[in-house]
N, C-alpha and C positions, 0 to 999 in steps of 0.2 A: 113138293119135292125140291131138295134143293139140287142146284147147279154143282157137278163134280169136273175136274180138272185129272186129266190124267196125265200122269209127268213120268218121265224115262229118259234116263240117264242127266242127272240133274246135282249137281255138287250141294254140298252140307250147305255149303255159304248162301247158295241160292233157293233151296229147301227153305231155308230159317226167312226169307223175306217173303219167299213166296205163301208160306205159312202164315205171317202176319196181314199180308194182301187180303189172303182166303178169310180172315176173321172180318176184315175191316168191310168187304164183299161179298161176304157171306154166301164162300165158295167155299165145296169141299173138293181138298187135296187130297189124291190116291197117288200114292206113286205105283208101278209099273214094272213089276220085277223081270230082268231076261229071262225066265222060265219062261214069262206069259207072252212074250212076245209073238208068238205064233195063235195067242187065243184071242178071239172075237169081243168086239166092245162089249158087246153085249153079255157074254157068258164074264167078261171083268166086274162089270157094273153088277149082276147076279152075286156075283161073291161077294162084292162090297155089301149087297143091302143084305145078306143073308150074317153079318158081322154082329 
């Protein structure tokens, strides 16, 4: 499985680097929408692998 990065509230500029990091480290980048901010790492990570 790979390693996921959960990011919230994070500007374009620093999305775009932290997106090329994630390749070069072979991290996946979820950002974190304020809707979800009240829901469990866990039920997040469920929704990503269910994508």
């Amino acid at each position: 499985m790979q390693p996921v990065l959960l990011t919230f509230n994070v500007s374009e500029a620093k999305a775009n680097k932290l997106l090329l990091l994630s390749i070069y480290y072979k991290v996946r980048v979820q950002p974190v929408l304020k809707e979800e901010f009240g829901f469990t790492i866990a039920s997040i990570l469920e929704k990503i692998q269910m994508k």
